[in-house]
C-alpha positions as CSV (number, residue, x, y, z in Angstrom):
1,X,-4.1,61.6,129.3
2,X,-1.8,62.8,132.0
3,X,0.4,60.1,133.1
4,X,-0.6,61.1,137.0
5,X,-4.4,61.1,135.7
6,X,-6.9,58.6,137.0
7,X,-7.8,56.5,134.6
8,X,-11.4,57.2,134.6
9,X,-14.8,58.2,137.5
10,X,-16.1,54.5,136.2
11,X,-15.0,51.5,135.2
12,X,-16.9,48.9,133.6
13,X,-16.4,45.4,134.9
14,X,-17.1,42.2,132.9
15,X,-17.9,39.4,135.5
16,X,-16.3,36.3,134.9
17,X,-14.8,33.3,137.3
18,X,-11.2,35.2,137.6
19,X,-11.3,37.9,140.1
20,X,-7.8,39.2,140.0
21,X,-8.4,40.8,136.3
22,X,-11.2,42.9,137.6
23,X,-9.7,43.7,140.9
24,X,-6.1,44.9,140.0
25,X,-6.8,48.1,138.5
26,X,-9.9,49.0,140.6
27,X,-7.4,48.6,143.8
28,X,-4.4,50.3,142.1
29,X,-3.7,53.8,144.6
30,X,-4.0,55.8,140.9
31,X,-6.3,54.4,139.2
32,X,-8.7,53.5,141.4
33,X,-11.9,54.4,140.0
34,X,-14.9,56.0,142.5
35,X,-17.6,53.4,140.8
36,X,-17.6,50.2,138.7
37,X,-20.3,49.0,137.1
38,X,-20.8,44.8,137.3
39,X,-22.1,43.0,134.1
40,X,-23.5,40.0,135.2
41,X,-24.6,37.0,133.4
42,X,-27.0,34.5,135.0
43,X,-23.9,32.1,136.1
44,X,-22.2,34.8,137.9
45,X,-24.0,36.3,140.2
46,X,-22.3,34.6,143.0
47,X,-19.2,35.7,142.0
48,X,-20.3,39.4,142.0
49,X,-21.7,39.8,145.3
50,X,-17.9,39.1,146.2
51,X,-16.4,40.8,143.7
52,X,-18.6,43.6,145.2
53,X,-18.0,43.0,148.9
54,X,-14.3,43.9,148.4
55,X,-14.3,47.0,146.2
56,X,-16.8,48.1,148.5
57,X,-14.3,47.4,151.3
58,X,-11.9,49.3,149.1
59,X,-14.0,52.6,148.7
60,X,-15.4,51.6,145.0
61,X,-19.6,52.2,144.8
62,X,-20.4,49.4,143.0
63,X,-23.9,48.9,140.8
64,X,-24.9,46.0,138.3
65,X,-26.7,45.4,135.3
66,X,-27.6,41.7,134.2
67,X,-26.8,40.2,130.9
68,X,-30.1,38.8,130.5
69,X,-29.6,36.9,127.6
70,X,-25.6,36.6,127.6
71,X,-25.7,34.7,124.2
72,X,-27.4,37.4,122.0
73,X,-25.4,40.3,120.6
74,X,-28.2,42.9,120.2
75,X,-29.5,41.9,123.9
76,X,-25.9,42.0,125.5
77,X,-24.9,45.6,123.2
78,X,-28.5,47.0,124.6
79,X,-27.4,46.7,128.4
80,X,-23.9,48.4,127.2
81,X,-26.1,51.3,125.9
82,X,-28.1,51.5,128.9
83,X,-25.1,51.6,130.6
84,X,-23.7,54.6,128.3
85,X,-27.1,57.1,128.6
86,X,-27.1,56.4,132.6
87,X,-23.3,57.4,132.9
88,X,-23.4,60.2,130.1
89,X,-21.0,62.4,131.6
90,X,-18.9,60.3,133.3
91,X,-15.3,58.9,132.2
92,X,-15.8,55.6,131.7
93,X,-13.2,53.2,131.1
94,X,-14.2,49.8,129.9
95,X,-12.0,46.5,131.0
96,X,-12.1,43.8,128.9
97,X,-10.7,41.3,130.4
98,X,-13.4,39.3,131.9
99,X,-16.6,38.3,130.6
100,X,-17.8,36.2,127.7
101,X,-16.1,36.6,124.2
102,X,-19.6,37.5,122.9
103,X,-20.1,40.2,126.2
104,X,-16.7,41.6,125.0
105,X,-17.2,42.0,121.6
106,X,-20.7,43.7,122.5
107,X,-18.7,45.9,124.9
108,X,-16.9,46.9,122.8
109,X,-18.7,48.0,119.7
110,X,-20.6,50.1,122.2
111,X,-17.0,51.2,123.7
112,X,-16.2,52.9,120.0
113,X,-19.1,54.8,119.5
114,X,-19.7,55.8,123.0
115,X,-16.0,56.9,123.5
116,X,-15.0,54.8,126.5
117,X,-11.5,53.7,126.9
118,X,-10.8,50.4,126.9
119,X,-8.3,47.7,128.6
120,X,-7.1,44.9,129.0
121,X,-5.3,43.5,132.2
122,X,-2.2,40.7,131.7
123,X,-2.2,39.3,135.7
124,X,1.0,38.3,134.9
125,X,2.5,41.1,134.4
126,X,0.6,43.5,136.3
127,X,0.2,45.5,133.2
128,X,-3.3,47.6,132.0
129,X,-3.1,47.5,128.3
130,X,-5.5,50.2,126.4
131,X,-6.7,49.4,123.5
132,X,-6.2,53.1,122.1
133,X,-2.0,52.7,120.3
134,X,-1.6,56.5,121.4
135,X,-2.2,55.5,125.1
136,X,1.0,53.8,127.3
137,X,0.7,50.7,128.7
138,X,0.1,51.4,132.7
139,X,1.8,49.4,135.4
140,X,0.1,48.3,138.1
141,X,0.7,48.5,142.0
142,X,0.8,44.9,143.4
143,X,-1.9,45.4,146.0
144,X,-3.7,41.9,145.2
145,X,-3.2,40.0,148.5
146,X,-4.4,37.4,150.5
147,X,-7.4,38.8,152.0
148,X,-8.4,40.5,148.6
149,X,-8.0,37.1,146.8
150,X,-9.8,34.9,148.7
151,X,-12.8,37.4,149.6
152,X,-13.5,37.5,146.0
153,X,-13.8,33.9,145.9
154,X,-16.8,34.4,148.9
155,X,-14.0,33.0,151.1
156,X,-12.8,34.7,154.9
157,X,-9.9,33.7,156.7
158,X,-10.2,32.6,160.5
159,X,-7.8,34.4,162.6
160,X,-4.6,32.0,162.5
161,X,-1.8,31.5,165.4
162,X,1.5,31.5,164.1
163,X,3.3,28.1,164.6
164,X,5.7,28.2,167.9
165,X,9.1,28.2,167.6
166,X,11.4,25.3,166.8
167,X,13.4,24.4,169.9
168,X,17.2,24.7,169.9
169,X,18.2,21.4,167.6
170,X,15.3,21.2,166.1
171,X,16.5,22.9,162.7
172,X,19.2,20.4,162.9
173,X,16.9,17.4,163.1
174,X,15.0,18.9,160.4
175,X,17.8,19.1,157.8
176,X,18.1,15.7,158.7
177,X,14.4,14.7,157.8
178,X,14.7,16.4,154.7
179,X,18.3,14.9,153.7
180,X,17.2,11.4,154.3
181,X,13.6,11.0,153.6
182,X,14.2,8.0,151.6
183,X,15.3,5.8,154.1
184,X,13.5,7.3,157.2
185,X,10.3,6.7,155.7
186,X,8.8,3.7,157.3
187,X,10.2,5.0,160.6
188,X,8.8,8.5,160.1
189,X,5.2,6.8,159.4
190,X,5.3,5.0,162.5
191,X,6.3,8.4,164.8
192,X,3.5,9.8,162.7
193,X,0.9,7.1,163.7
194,X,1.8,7.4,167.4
195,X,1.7,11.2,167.6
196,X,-1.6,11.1,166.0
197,X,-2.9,8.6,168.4
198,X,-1.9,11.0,171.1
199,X,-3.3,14.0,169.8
200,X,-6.5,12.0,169.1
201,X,-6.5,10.9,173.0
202,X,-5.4,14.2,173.8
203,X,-2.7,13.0,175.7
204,X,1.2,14.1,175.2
205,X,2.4,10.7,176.0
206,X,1.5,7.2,173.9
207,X,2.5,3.4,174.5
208,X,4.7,1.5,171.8
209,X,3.6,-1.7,171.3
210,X,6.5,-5.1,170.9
211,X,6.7,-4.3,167.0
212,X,7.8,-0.7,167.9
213,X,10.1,-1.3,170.5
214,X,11.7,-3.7,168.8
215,X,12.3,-1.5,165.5
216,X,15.8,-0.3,165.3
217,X,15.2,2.5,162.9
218,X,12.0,3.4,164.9
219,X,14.7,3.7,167.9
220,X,17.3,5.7,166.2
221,X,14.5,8.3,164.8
222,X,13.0,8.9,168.3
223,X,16.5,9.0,169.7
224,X,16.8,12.0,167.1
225,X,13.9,13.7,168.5
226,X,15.0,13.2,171.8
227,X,18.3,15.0,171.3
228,X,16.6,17.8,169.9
229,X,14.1,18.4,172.3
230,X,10.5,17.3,171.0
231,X,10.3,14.3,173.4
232,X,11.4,11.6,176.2
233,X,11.6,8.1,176.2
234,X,10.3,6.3,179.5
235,X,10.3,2.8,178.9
236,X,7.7,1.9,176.7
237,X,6.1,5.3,176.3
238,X,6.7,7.8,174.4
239,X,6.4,11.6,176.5
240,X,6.2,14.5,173.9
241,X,7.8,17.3,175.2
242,X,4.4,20.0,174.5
243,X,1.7,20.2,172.0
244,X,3.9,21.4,169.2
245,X,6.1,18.9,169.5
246,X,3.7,16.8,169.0
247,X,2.3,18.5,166.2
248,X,5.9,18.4,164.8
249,X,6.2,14.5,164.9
250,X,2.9,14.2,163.1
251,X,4.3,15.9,160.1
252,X,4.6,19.7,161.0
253,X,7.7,18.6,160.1
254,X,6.8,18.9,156.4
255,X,4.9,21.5,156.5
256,X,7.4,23.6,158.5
257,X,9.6,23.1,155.8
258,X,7.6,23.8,152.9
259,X,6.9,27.0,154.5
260,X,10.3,27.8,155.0
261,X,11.3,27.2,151.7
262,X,8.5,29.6,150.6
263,X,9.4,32.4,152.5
264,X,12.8,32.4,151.4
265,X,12.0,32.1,148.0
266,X,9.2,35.5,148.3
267,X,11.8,38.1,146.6
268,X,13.2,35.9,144.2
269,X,9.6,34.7,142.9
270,X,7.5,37.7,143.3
271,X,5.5,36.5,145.8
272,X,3.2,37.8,148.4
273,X,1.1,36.9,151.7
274,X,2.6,34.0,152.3
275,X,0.9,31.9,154.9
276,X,1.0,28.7,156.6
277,X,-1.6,26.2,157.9
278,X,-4.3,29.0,156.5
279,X,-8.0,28.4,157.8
280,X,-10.8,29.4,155.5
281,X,-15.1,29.3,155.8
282,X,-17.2,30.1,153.0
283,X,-20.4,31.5,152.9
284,X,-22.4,28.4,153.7
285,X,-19.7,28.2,156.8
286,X,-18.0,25.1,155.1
287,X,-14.2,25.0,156.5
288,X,-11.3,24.5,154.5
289,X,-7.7,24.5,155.6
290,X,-4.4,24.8,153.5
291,X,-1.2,23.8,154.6
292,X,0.5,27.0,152.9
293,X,-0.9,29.6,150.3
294,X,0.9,32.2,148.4
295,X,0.0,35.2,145.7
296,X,2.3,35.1,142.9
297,X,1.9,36.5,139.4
298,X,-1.6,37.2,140.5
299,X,-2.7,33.7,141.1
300,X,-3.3,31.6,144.2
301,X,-0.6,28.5,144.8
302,X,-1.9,26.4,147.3
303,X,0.8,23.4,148.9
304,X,-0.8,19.9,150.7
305,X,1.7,18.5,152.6
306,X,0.8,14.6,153.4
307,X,3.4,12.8,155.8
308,X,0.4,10.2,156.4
309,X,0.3,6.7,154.6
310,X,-2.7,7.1,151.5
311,X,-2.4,3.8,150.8
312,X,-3.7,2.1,153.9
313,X,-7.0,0.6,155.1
314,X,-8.4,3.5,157.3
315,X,-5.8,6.2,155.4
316,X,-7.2,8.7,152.8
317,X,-6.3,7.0,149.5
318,X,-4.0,9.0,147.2
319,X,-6.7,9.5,144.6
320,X,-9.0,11.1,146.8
321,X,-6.2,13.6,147.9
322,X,-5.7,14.5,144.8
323,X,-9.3,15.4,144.2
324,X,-10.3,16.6,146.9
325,X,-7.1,19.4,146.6
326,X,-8.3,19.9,142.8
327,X,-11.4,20.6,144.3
328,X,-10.2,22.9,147.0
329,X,-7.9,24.9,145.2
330,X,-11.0,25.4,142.1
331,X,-12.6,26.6,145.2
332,X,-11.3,28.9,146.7
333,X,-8.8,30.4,144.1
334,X,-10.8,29.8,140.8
335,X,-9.4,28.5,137.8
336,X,-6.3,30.4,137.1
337,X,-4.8,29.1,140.8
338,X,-2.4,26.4,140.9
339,X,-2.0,23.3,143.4
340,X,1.0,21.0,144.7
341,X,1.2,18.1,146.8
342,X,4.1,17.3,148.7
343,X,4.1,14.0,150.3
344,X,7.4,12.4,151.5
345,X,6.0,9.0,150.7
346,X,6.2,7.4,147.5
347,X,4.0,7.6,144.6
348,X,2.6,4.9,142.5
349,X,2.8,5.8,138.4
350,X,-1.3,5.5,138.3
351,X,-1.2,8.6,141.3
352,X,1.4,10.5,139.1
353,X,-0.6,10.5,136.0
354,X,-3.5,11.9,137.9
355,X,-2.4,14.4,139.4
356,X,-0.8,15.7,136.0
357,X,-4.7,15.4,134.7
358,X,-5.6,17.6,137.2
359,X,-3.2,20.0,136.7
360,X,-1.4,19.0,140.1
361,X,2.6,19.2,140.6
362,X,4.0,16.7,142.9
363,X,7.0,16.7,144.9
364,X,7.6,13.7,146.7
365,X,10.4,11.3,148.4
366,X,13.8,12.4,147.7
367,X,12.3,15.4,145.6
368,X,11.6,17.3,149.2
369,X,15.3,18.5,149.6
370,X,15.6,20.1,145.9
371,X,12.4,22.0,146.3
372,X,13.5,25.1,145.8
373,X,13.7,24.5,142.2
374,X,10.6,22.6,142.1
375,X,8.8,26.2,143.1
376,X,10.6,28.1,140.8
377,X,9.6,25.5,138.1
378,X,6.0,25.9,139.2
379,X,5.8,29.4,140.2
380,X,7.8,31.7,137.1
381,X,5.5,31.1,133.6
């Protein structure tokens, strides 16, 4: 085969819960095939009316056939055969990567006698492996993104607005945040408490009560803010200088940050799409909203960022964070995606453990300002 050639008129697509094996080399510019054929078990059906929304999207005729009894050789190697006399003629390449073990191996024995090529796809290194010795490994383009991603997943993005510009001294102020998290924390709780009760008024101003006033690291923090910009003190009020200021005393701060850190890191880490405060709805119009998302090696990392107390009476408890981002990040990005929670409070040893049960990284306290290598840790395998 021709190292320019296409890699085949069809491929053959064993549906599974991982998208990106399936999607990389039906989206690669060379060897984009002009049909795949879906074989579906029962249990995936869902995931292959997305699967087939975006290759359609991406010029790729799509058909299925149904693995009716996805636990019986002779049934599953059948369906292959099926497959074979309909698309006698065609170049077929097989892709292995997905499926059941059972729905590969059938695949496969049908694969050998029928002539297809076959594959296999490491997401990790963007690499399409055939099966044939005499035949090169092929590299991949990187044209998983984003949109891609999460539309496999029956997920669409709500048009975002980019967050507004830091004022002049804000960057300043943030450094500071960062820097000294440890002792600004019960301060920092307290600004967050009042911005929220201003946003939940819909007001840019909020009264301190006698316990506020009279906090002197409560003064000096706002003080801070007022130097940079984000609001004014008129006697016992508070006057935010805009919405996003306010937004930024509630903990945009933190997720500003996180962000930032990202973005710098994209080259280094392989990373792509990189977006903050992401908006999703699924097909039941559920919404779901992550603080920052990234592609990397294929997979989808997903950052919450929690400036708010999870330990109080009204609060979200830190358990139910936990799960409910385990939850989110199965979701929407399937098993192979990753999750992290950065929270500049504390976390109690009972917290820690679950989140490393739920395959969770945390970054907390004092952790916030060496989190660049924190995301390398998490992002390079």
């Amino acid at each position: 085969m021709d190292e320019h050639e296409t890699m085949s008129d069809t491929h053959i697509l064993l549906v599974s819960a991982q998208a990106a094996p399936n999607l990389l080399p039906t989206l690669d510019p060379e060897l984009r095939p002009g049909e795949a054929v879906l074989v579906v078990s029962g249990k995936m059906q869902k995931r292959a009316e997305d699967l087939e929304r975006v290759l359609r999207e991406a010029g790729v005729q799509t058909s299925r056939v149904d693995a009716e009894n996805e636990h019986d050789l002779g049934s599953l190697e059948e369906a292959f055969l099926r497959i074979a006399e309909d698309k006698a003629g065609h170049r077929i390449a097989l892709n292995l990567t997905g499926g059941t073990k059972l729905m590969a191996l059938a695949a496969q024995n049908v694969a050998s006698t029928a002539g297809w090529a076959s594959f296999y796809v490491d997401v990790d290194t963007d690499e399409a492996i055939p099966l044939d010795r005499t035949q090169p490994t092929r590299a991949l383009a990187p044209a998983l993104g984003l949109s891609h991603y999460l539309q496999a997943y029956g997920f669409r993005r709500e048009k975002s607005t980019p967050p507004a510009p830091l004022r002049e001294g804000a960057d300043e102020l943030l450094q500071t945040l960062v820097t000294q998290v440890g002792s600004l924390e019960r301060p920092l709780g307290q600004l967050n408490w009042l911005a929220e009760q201003a946003e939940r008024n819909n007001r840019l101003s909020v009264q301190m009560n006698d316990a506020q006033l009279d906090s002197r690291s409560l003064n000096a923090l706002l003080r801070n803010f007022e130097e940079a910009g984000l609001l004014r003190l008129v006697g016992e009020a508070i006057h935010f200088t805009d919405a996003p200021a306010r937004s930024f005393a509630k903990g945009g701060w933190l997720e500003r940050h996180v962000f930032r850190r990202v973005a710098a890191l994209r080259d280094d880490l392989g990373m792509r799409d990189q977006e903050a405060n992401l908006h999703l709805i699924d097909a039941e119009g559920v919404r779901n909203e992550l603080d920052v998302a990234f592609i990397a090696r294929n997979r989808l990392f997903v950052i919450e960022c929690k400036t708010s107390r999870m330990d109080g009476e009204r609060s979200e408890k830190a358990n139910d964070t936990l799960f409910k981002l385990a939850e989110v990040c199965r979701r929407v990005g399937g098993l192979g995606a990753r999750a992290m929670l950065v929270s500049y409070r504390q976390m109690r040893e009972a917290e820690l453990q679950l989140a490393s049960a739920l395959g969770i990284d945390v970054v907390f306290g004092a952790a916030i300002a060496r989190l660049d290598d924190r995301l390398r840790a998490w992002v390079r395998p």
